[in-house]
C-alpha positions in Angstrom: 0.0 0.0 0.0 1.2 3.1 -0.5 2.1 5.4 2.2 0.1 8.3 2.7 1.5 12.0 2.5 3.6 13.3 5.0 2.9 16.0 7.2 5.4 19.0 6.6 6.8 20.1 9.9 5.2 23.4 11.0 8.3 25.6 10.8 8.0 25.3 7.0 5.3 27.7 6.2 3.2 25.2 4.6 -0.1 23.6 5.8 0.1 20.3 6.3 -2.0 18.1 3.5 -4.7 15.8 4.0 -5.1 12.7 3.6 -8.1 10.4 2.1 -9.0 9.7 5.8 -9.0 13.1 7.0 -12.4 14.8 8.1 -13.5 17.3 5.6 -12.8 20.7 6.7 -16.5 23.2 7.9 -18.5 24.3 5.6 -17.1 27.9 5.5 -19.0 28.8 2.4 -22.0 28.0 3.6 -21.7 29.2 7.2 -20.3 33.1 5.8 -23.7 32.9 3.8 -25.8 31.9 6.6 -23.9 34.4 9.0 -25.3 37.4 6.6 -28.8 36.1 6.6 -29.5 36.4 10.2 -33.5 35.0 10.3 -35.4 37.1 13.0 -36.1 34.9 16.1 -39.8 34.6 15.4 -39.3 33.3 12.2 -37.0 30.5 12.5 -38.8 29.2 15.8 -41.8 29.2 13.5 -39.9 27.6 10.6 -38.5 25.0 13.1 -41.7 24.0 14.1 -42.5 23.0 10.9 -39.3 20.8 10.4 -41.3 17.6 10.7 -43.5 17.8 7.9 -40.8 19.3 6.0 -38.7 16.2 6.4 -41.8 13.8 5.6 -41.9 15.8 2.3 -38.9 15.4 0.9 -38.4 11.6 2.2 -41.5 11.0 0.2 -40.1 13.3 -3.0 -37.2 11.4 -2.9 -38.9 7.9 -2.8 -41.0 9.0 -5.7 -38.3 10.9 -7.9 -35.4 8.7 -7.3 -36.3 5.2 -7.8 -32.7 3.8 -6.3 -34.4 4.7 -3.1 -37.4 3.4 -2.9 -36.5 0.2 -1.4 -34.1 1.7 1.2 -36.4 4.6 2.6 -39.3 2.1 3.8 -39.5 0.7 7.3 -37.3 1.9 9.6 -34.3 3.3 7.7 -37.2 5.8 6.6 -37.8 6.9 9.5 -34.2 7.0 10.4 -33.0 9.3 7.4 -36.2 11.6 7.7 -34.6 12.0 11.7 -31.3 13.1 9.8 -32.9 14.8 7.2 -34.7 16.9 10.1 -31.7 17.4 12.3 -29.9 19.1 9.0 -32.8 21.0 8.4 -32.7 21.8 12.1 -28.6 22.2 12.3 -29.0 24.7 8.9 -31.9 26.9 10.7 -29.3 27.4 14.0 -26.8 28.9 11.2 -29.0 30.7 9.8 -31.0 32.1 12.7 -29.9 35.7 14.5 -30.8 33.6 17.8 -28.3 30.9 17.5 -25.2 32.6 19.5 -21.7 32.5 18.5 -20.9 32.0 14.6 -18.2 30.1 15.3 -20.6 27.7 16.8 -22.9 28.0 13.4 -19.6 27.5 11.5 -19.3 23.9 14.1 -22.8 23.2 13.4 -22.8 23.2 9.5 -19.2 21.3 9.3 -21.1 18.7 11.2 -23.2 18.1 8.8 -21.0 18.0 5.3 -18.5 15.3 7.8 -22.0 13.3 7.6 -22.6 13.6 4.4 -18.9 12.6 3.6 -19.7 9.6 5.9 -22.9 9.1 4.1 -21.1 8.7 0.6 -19.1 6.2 2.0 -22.0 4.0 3.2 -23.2 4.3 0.0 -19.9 2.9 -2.0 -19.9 0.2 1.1 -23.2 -0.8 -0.1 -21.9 -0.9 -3.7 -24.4 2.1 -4.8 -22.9 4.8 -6.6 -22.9 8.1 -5.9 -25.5 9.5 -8.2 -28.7 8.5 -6.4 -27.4 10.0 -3.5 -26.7 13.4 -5.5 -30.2 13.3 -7.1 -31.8 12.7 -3.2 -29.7 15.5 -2.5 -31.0 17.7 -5.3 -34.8 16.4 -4.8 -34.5 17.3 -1.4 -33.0 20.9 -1.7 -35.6 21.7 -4.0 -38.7 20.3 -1.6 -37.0 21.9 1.4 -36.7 25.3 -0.4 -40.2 25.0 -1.6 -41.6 24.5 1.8 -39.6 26.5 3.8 -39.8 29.8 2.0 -43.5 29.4 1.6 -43.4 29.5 5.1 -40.9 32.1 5.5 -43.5 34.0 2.9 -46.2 33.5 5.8 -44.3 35.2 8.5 -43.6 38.1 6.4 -40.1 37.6 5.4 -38.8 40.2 2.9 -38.1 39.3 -0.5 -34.4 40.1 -0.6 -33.9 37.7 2.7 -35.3 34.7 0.3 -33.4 35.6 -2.3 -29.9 35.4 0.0 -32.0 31.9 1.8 -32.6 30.2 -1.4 -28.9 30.9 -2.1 -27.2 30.1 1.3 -29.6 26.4 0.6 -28.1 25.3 -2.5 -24.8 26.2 -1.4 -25.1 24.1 1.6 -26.2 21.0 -0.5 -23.1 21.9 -3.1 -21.3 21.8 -0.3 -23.1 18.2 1.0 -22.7 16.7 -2.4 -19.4 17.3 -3.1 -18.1 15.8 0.6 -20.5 12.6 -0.3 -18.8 12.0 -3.9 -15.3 12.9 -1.7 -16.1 9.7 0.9 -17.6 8.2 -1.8 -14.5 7.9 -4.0 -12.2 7.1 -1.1 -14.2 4.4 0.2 -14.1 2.6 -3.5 -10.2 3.5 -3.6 -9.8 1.7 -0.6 -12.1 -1.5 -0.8 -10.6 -1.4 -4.3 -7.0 -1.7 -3.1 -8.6 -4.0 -0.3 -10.0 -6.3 -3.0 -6.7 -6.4 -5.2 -5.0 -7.5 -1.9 -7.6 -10.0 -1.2 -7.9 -11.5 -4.6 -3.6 -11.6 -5.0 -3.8 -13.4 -1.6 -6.4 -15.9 -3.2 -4.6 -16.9 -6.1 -1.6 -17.7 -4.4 -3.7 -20.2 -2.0 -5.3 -22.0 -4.8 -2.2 -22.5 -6.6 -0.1 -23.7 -3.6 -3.6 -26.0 -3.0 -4.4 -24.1 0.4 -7.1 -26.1 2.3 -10.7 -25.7 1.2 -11.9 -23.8 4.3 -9.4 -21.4 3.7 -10.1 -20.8 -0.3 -13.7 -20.1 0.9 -12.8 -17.8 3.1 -10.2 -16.2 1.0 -12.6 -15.8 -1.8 -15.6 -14.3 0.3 -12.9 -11.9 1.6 -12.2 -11.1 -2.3 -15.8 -10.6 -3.5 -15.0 -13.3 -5.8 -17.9 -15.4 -6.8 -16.1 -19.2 -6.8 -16.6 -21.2 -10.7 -17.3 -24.5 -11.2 -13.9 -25.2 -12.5 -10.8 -23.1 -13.0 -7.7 -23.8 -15.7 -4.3 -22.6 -15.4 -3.2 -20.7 -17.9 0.3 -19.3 -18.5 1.3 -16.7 -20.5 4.8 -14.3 -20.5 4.5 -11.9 -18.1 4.0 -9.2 -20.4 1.3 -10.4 -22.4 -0.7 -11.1 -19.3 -3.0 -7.9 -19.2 -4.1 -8.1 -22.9 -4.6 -12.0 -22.2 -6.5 -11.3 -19.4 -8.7 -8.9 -21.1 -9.8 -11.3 -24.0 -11.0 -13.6 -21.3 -13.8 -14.2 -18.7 -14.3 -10.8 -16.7 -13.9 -13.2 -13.7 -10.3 -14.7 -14.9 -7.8 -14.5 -11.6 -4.4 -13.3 -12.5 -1.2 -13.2 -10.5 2.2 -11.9 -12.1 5.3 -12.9 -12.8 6.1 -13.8 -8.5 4.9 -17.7 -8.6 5.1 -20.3 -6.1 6.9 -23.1 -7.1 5.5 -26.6 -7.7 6.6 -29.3 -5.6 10.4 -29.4 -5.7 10.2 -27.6 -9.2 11.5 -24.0 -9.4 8.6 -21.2 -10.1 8.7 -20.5 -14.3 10.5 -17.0 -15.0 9.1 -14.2 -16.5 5.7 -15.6 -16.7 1.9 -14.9 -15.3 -1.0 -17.2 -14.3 -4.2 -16.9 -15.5 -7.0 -18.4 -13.7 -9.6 -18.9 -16.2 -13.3 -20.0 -14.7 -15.4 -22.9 -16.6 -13.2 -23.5 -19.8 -13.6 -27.0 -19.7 -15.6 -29.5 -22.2 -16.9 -27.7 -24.9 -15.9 -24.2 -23.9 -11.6 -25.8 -24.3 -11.7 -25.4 -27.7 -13.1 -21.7 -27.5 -10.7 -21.1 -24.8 -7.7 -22.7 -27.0 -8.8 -19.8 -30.0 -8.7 -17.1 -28.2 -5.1 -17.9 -26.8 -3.9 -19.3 -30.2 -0.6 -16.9 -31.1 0.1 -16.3 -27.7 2.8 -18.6 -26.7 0.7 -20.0 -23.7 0.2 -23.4 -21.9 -3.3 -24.7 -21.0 -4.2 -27.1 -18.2 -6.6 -28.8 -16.8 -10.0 -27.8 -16.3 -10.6 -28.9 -12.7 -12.8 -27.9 -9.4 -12.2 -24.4 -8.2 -10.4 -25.9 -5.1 -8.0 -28.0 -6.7 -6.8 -25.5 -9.2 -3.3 -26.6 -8.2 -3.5 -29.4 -9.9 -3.8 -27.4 -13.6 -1.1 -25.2 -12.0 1.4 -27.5 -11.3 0.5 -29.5 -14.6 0.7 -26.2 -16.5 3.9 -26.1 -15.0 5.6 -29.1 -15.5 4.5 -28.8 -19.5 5.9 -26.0 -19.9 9.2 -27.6 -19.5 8.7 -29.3 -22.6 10.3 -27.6 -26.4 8.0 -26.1 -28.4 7.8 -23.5 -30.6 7.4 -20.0 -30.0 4.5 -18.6 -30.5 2.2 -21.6 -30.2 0.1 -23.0 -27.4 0.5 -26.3 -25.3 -2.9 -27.8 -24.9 -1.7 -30.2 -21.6 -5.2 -32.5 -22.6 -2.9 -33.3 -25.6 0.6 -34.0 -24.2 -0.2 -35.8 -21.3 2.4 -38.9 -22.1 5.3 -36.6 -23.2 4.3 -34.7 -19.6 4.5 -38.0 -17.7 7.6 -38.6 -19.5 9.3 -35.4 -18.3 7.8 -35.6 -14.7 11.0 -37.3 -13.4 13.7 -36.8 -16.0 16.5 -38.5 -13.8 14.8 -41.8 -13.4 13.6 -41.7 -17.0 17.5 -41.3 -17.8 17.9 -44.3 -16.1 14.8 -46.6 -17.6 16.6 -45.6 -21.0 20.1 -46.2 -20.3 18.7 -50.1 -18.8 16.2 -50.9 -21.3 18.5 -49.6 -24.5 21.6 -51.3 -23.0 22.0 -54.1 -25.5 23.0 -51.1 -28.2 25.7 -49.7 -26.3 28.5 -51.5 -28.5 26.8 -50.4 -31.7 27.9 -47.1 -33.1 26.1 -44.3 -32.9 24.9 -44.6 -36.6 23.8 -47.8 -36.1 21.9 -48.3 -33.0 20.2 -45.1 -33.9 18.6 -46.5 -36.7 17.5 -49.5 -34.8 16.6 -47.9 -32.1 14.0 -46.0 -34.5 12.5 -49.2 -36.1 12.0 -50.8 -33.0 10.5 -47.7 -31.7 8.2 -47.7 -34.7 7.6 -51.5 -34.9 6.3 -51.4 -31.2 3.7 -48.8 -31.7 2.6 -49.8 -35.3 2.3 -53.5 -33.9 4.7 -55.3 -35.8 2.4 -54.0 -39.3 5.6 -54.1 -41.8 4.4 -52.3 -44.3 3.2 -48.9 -42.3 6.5 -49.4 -40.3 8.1 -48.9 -44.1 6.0 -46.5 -44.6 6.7 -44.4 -41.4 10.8 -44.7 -41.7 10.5 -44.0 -45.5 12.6 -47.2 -46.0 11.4 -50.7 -48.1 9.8 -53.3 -46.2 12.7 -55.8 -46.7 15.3 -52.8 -44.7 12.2 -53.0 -42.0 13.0 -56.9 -41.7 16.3 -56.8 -41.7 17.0 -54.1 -39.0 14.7 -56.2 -36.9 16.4 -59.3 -37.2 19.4 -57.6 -35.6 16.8 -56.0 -33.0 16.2 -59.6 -32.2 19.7 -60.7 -32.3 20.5 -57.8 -29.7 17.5 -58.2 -27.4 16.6 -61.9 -27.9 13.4 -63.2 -25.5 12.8 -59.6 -23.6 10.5 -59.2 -27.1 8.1 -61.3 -25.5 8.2 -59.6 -21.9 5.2 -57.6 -21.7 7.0 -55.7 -18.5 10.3 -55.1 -21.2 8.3 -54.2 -24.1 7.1 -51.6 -21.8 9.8 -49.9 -20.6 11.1 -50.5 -24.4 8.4 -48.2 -25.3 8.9 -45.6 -22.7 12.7 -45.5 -22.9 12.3 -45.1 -27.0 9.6 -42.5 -26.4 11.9 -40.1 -24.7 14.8 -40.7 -26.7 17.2 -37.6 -27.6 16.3 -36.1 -30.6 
C-alpha cells in the first residue's frame, strides 16, 4: 500500500495536507452565507416547528423521484434518514437564525453536517451504490425543502431580498453536501478497491499452492470473488498477461510474474498465471482460440479448489520444447508430460532398457533404435513401419532381425516391451 503524504513540519510555512482519511474541513461557504442572513427569532422558531412535515416531504419526494431509493427509505431506515434529514434542516436553521449565538458555533454546526454527508457517501460505496442517487436525493430534497420553507418564510412576512440570499445560502449548503459525499464516496471505492486487489492476489496464491478448502472459501468471500465450477491454469509471458487477461472471462484471476513453485520444481521465470473459470468440455476449444498466437500453456480444467493441480500440470509442461508462438494444450501431451515428470529416473529406464546397443555405433543403434520404436507402436504391421521410416519393407525386416539378435526373449516380456516403449519415447532427438 502506498504510504500516505507526510505531514510538513510546522516551521516550514506550509499547511500540512490531507489525507483520504481526513475529516472534511466546515462548511465555510456556507456558514459566511448563513452568518449574513441572520433569520429574526420569530421566524426561524416558527420555521422549526415545521421541520417535521418538512422532512416527511422530501423523504417522500425522494422515494418518488429517485427510484434507487425506494426500497431503502421504507420501514425503519425511513424513518431514520427523515430523523437526519430533520436534524440538518434543524442544524442549517441554528446557522441561519440571528438567535443561535456565536458564529463560530454556526460554522461547528454546518461542518457537522458536510463530515456526515462525507460519511454518508461512503456507506453508499460500502453498499456498492454509486454516488448518483445519492446526489439526485440531494438535489430532490433541496428543491422540496426550499419550496416548503420559503412558503413558510413568505407567511411570517419575510422580505423578498432575505429569500433571495435563503434560497442561495440552501443550495450552497447541498453543493457543499454533495461534493463531501462523492469525496467519501471515492475514497471508500479507492480503498475497498485496493482491499479487493489484496484480497484476490492473496487468493490466487492459496489455490495455486492448494491451500485447504476452508481457507479458499474464506479467502474468496474476503475477495468478493464469486467461486466457478472449474478453473484452468493458464500461462502466458508476463508481459502479455493484461491483454490476455482482457480477451477472457471478466472473472479470470491473474497473479504476475512472482509464482510459487510446484513441488520441488522451481517457479517459471518471466511468466503470469491466469485463472480462467469454466473453460472445460466444450468451452476448451473456445478457450484454446482465443489464446492461439500467444505462446501460452493450458491445463486442466478442474474444481475451483483444486486449481493446483492445472497449476502444477501447466507447470511441468511448460518444461517441454516447443515453438514459440504456439500454445501447449496439456489434454494433448499428457504422455510426453509423464515422460518429463522425473527426468532423472527416465535417464535411467533408458540407459537399462537400450543397453543391449551400447556396443553399436552411434549410426547404427540409432537406426534400430528407430525401427523398433516404430515397430512397437505400429504392432509389428511391416508395411506402415516402411512406410513411417520412408525405408522398403525388406530394410524393415532386416533391422529387426538384428533388433532380435540384440534383445533376444525380452521381445516377449510384456513388462520389457514396456519400458522398451517408454525409454524409445523419450529418446534424444
Amino acid at each position: 500500500m502506498p504510504d500516505t503524504p507526510k505531514t510538513r513540519s510546522q516551521g516550514s510555512g506550509e499547511r500540512p495536507r490531507a489525507t483520504p482519511s481526513s475529516p472534511p474541513p466546515a462548511a465555510t461557504r456556507t456558514a459566511a452565507q448563513a452568518a449574513e442572513l441572520a433569520l429574526d427569532e420569530q421566524t426561524a422558531r416558527s420555521l422549526r416547528s415545521h421541520l417535521p412535515e418538512v422532512a416527511e416531504s422530501v423523504i417522500a419526494a425522494i422515494i418518488e423521484e429517485v427510484p434507487s431509493y425506494s426500497a431503502p427509505f421504507q420501514g425503519r431506515m425511513g424513518r431514520v434518514i427523515e430523523q437526519a434529514v430533520r436534524t440538518s434542516l434543524d442544524s442549517f436553521l441554528d446557522a441561519a437564525s440571528a438567535a443561535s449565538g456565536a458564529r463560530a458555533g454556526e460554522q461547528t454546526s454546518i461542518g457537522v453536517g458536510v463530515q456526515a454527508a462525507e460519511q454518508l457517501g461512503r456507506a453508499e460505496a460500502r453498499a456498492g451504490r454509486p454516488v448518483d442517487a445519492l446526489l439526485s436525493a440531494y438535489r430532490v430534497g433541496a428543491r422540496v425543502s426550499w419550496r416548503e420553507v420559503s412558503r413558510m418564510a413568505v407567511a411570517q412576512g419575510a422580505e423578498a431580498a432575505t429569500l433571495g440570499r435563503f434560497a442561495e445560502v440552501v443550495f450552497t449548503y447541498i453543493d457543499e453536501l454533495s461534493a463531501a459525499s462523492v469525496a467519501g464516496h471515492n475514497a471508500e471505492t479507492h480503498t475497498a478497491e485496493r482491499a479487493r486487489i489484496v484480497n484476490l492476489d492473496r487468493l490466487v496464491r492459496s489455490l495455486l499452492v492448494g491451500a485447504p478448502e476452508t481457507r479458499l472459501v474464506e479467502a474468496a468471500q474476503l475477495a468478493r470473488w464469486t467461486p466457478a465450477r472449474t478453473l484452468t491454469v493458464v500461462l502466458v509471458a508476463g508481459e502479455r498477461a493484461l491483454n490476455t487477461a482482457a480477451m477472457l472471462d471478466p472473472r479470470t484471476l491473474s497473479l504476475g510474474e512472482d509464482l510459487p513453485p510446484v513441488r520441488g520444481l522451481p517457479a517459471p521465470d518471466r511468466v503470469a498465471a491466469l485463472l480462467v473459470p469454466d473453460a472445460g468440455g466444450r468451452a476448451r476449444g473456445a478457450l484454446l482460440d482465443v489464446l492461439s498466437g500467444r505462446d501460452a500453456v493450458v491445463g486442466p480444467a478442474v474444481p475451483w479448489t483444486e486449481a493446483d493441480r492445472s497449476y502444477a500440470r501447466a507447470v511441468r509442461a511448460a518444461m517441454l520444447p516447443r515453438e514459440d508462438g504456439t500454445v501447449l494444450d496439456t489434454d494433448a501431451h499428457l504422455a510426453r508430460i509423464v515422460l518429463a515428470a522425473d527426468p532423472e529416473t527416465l535417464a535411467d529406464l533408458r540407459e537399462s532398457a537400450l543397453a543391449p546397443f551400447a556396443d553399436l555405433t552411434e549410426g547404427s543403434a540409432e537406426r534400430l533404435a528407430e525401427t523398433l520404436r516404430a515397430w512397437l507402436l505400429l504392432q509389428g504391421r511391416r508395411e506402415l513401419v516402411a512406410e513411417a521410416l520412408h525405408v522398403h519393407p525388406q530394410t524393415v525386416r532386416y533391422r529387426m532381425g538384428q533388433v532380435r539378435e540384440l534383445l533376444g526373449d525380452r521381445l516377449q516380456d510384456p513388462d520389457a516391451v514396456l519400458e522398451l516403449v517408454l525409454a524409445l519415447s523419450a529418446r534424444p532427438s
